[in-house]
N, C-alpha and C positions, 0 to 999 in steps of 0.2 A: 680605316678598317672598322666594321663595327664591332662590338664589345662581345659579343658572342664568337663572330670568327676571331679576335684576338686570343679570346681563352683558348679557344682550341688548338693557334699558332702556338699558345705558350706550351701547352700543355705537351706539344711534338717536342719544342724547343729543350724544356725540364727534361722528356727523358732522352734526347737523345744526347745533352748534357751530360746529363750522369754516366752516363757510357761511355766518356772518355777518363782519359788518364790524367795526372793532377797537372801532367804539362801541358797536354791539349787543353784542361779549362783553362788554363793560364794564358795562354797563346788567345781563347777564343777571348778571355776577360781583356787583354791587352790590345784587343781588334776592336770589341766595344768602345774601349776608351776614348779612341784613337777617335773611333764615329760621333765620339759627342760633345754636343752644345755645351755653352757658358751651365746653362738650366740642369742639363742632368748633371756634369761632374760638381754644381755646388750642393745638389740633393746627393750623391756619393757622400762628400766628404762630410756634410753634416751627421750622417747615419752610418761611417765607418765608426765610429770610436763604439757607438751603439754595440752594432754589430760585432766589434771583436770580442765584447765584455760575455765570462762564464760564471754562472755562478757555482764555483767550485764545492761548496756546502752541501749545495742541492743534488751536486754529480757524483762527490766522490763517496765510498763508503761512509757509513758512521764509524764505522771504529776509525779510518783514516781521516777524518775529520776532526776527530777528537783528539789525536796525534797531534796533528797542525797546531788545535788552540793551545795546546800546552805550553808553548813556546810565547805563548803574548802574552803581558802580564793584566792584572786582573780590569785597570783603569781601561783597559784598550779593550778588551772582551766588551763592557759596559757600552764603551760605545760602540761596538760592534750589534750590540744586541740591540742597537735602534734600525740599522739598514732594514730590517724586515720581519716580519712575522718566523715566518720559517728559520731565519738566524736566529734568533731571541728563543725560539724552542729549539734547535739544535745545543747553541752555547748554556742555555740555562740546565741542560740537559747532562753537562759535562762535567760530572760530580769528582772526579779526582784532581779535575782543573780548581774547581772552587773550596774542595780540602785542602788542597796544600794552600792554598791562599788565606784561607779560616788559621792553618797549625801557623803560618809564618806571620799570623798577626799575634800570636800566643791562643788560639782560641781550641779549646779543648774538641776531640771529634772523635764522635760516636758512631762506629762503622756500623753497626746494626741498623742505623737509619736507613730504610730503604728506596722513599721517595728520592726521584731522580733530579727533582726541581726545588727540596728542601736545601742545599747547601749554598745555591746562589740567595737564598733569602737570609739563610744563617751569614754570610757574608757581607751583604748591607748591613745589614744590624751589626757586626764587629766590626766594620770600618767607620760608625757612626760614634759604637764606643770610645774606639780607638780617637778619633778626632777630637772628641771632648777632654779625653788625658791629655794630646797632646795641645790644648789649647788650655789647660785647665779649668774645665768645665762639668768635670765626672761626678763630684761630690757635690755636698749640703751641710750646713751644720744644726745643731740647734744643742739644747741645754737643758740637763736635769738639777733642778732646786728640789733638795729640801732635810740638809742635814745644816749643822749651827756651828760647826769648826771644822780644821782641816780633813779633810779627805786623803787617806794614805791604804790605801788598799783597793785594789780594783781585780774583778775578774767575771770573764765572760764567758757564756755559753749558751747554744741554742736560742738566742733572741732575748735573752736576759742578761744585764750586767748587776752585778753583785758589788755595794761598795762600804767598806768599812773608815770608819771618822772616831778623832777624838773626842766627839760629843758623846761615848760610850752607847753607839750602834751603828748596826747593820742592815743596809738596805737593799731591797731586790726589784730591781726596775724592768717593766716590758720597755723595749729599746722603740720599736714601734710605734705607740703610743705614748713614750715621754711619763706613764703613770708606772705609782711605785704598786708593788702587790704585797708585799711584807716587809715591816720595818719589825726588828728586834733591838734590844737592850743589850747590850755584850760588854765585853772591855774595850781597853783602844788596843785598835787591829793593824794591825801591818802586815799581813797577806790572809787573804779568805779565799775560801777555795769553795763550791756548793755542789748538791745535786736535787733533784725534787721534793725530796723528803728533810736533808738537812743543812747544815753551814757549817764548817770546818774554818777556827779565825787563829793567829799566831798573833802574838799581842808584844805590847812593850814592854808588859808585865811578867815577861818571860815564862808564861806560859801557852798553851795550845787549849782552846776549849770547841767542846761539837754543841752544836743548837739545833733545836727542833724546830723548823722554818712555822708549822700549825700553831702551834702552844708558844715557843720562843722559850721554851725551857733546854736548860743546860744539860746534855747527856751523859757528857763526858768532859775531867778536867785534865788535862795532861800538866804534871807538874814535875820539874828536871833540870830546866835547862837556867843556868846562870845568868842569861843576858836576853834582850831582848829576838824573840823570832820572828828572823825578815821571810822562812817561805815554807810552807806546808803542801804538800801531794798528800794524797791517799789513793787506797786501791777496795774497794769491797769486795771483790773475789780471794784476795789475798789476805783479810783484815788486818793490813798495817797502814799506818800513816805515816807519816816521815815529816820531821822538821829540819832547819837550819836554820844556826842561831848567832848571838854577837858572841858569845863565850867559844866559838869554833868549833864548834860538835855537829854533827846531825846525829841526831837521835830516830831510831826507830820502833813504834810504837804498836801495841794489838789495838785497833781501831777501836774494837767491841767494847774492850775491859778499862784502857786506860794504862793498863801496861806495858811499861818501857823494857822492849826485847834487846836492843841494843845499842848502844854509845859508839857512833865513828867518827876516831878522832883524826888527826892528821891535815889539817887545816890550820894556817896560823891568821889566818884574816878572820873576818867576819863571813861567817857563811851565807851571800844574800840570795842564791838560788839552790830547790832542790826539785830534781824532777824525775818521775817513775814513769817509766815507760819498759813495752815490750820491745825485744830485741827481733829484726827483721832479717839479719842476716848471722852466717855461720863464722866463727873465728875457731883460734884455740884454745878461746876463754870462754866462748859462750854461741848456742845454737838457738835456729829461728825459736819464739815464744818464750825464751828466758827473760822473766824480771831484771829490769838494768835501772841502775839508782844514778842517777849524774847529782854533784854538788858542785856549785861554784862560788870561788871567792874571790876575792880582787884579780890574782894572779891563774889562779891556777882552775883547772877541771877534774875533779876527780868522779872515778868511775867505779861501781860497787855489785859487785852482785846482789841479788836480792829475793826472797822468797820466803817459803817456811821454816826454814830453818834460821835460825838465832842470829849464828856467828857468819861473818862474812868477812876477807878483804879487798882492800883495794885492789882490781885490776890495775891501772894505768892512771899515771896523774897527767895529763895534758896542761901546755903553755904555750907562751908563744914568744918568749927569751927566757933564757937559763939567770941570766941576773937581775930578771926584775925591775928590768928599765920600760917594760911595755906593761901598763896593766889595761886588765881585760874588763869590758863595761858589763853591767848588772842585767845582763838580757842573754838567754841562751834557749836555741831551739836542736832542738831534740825529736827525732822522727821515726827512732829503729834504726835505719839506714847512716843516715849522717848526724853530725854535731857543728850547730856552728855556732860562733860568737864573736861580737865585734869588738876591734883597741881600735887604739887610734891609727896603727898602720890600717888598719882594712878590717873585712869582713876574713875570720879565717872557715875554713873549711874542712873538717877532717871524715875520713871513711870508718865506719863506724869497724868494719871486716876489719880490717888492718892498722885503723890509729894512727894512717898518714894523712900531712893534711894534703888535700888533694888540689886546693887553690886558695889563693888570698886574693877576695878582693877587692883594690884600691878607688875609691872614691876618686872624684874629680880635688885637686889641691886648694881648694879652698871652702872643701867641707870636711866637717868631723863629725860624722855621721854615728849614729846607734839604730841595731835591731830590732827590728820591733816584729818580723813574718818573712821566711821564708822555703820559696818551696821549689816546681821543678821547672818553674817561667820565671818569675817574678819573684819581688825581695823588697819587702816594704821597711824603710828606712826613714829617720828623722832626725829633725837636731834641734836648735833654739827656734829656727823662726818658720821650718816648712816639713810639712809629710815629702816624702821623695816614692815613687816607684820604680823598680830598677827593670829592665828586659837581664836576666840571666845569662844571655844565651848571648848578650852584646856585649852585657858588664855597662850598659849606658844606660844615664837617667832619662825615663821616657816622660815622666809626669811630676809635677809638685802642686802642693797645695797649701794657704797660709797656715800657719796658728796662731792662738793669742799669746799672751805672757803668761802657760801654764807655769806651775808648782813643780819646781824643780825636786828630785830626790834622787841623791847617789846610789840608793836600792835600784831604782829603778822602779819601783810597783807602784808610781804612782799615775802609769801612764801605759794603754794595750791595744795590741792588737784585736780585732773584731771576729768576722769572719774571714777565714782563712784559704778557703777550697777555693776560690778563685786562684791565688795564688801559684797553683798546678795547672794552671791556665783557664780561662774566663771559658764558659759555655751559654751564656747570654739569660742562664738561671741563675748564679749565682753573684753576679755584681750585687748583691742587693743588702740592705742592712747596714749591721755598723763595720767601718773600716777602722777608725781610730777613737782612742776615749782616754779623757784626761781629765786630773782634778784641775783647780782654778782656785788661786786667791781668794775668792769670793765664797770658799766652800760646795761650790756647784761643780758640775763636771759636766766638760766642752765634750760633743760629739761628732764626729766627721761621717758624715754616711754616705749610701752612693744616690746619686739621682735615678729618680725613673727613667726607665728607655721611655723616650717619645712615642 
């Protein structure tokens, strides 16, 4: 038959095909069969499997497309987005798919993001993260020199670490760059606290003095307290300062004047932390925006109101055994919201509303771990020989990192957390900077920072 009357045969054949019902094609399909050679039924069976395949992507709506990938997790989408051009922009496309995959890695998400193909890229990039904690590869160290005895005071903020030494000063390092930008002359410091303009240091000399970071002139002497002072807060909206001291007092002070407003006593340890913060939630001691004063000493947490007024007392003493068989390590964070602080049963956790603790949590048994950051993913932890990072949300340790033989101190301050905001869960801005910072035998101080994203 030649190639022009075959078309035309097929063309009768196709419609009058379609004109039947699915059992007549079936019948007429199973009468072809029946008619044919080795040659056509092994060209059938090569191009049935062909033939049956749909691509369901392409067919089904988008929103019920995006239904479907929900269900596969994120390793299997990836390779789904090689089958084809059009898959790769459907699934890249499917941004609630690749949110909850970014929130379940700890990764912070910012719903105002409107591009549709932004969050499969925010996604590599935390899974890339991710792999480097879990392999311990996240961080970097390196080392500030240049004070001439111990190093017992550290503190950090916005890209600057502040560090006080018995060589009677005080130094202000860009973290960055490893260079110092103000060295001052002071006493020997046991907690320093700064902001742009000055330096707030508690000495062993059991006094409190303020420094002009420009001039390195002395502003103010605080003088009071019997024993040496392991921790100073201030507030400048409020001008007080606040110490805690080895004589068990915190004193609270008018920043400006140098006068001592109030003496709180009720401590029988040494007081090595005290910290001013606003209050985030409503109790029936105290509403959002209320000044809250935390002090901590071996045992115990005490809680104080705080403000313009003078006199104050203790709300609530917080513990964690009534006989003082647990004590509590030299590290407390404090956020408004909660209160936590680590013993050696665990990390505890109390609600800041109500003063219950709301979990303890226990380490793996053969660590004895201390606080160093915690927030509402992660909980950065450490002890003699490694940084630890915790998933919150598992209570398991996701990442470790080594340290050298820093300089131990029962205070605790001689050793900090860096940047913090990660901690509320990583957004692929903020890994960056210092994570950890300690002095060192040698007088210099170790820095743990994070590495660059690739």
């Amino acid at each position: 038959m030649e190639k022009k009357d075959f078309e035309a045969w097929l063309d009768n054949i196709s419609i009058a095909f379609l004109s039947l019902t699915d059992l007549q094609k079936n019948e007429t399909l199973d009468h072809l069969i029946s008619l044919s050679g080795a040659v056509q039924l092994r060209h059938l069976s090569n191009n049935l499997e062909i033939l049956l395949k749909r691509d369901f992507l392409q067919l089904l709506p988008l929103e019920l497309s995006f239904y479907l990938l929900k269900w596969l997790d994120p390793q299997t989408l990836l390779t789904c987005c090689l089958v084809s051009k059009q898959w790769n922009k459907v699934i890249s496309a499917c941004t609630e798919v690749w949110q909850t995959a970014c929130k379940n890695l700890g990764w912070q998400i910012d719903d105002s993001v409107q591009d549709p193909l932004h969050w499969k890229k925010v996604y590599l990039k935390a899974i890339l993260r991710m792999k480097q904690l879990k392999d311990h590869e996240a961080f970097e160290t390196s080392s500030l020199i240049g004070h001439s005895a111990r190093v017992y005071a550290l503190y950090y903020k916005d890209g600057l670490l502040c560090t006080g030494s018995d060589d009677l000063s005080a130094k202000l390092w860009d973290v960055s760059t490893g260079q110092c930008i103000y060295g001052i002359q002071t006493h020997t410091c046991a907690a320093v606290k700064f902001d742009e303009q000055k330096l707030v240091t508690g000495s062993f000399d059991n006094t409190v003095a303020c420094w002009e970071w420009s001039s390195g002139a002395k502003t103010q002497h605080f003088r009071g307290h019997s024993g040496a002072v392991f921790s100073v807060d201030y507030n400048d909206e409020l001008d007080i300062l606040v110490s805690g001291s080895a004589d068990f007092t915190v004193k609270v002070w008018a920043l400006s004047t140098g006068t001592c407003l109030n003496t709180l006593t009720g401590h029988t340890e040494w007081v090595t932390k005290v910290v001013l913060q606003k209050c985030k939630v409503k109790s029936l001691m105290h509403s959002p925006g209320d000044y809250i004063l935390l002090s901590a000493d071996k045992y115990e947490i005490k809680i104080w109101p705080i403000g313009r007024e003078i006199n104050c007392k203790c709300l609530r003493t917080l513990s964690v055994s009534e006989d003082r068989s647990i004590s509590l390590q030299p590290r407390l964070h404090f956020d408004g919201k909660y209160i936590v602080c680590s013993s050696a049963l665990g990390l505890y956790q109390w609600d800041f509303a109500s003063y219950d603790i709301l979990r303890v949590i226990k380490p793996p048994d053969f660590l004895n771990v201390s606080l160093l950051g915690f927030g509402e993913i992660f909980a950065l932890l450490f002890d003699n020989r490694y940084l630890y990072i915790m998933d919150l949300r598992t209570e398991k340790l996701i990442s470790r990192w080594p340290l050298p033989e820093y300089r131990k101190s029962k205070r605790g301050s001689s050793f900090l957390a860096g940047e913090m905001s990660w901690l509320n869960g990583l957004n692929g801005q903020n890994d960056t900077g210092l994570v950890f910072a300690t002095s060192m035998p040698d007088h210099s101080i170790h820095l743990v920072l994070w590495k660059e994203h690739d």
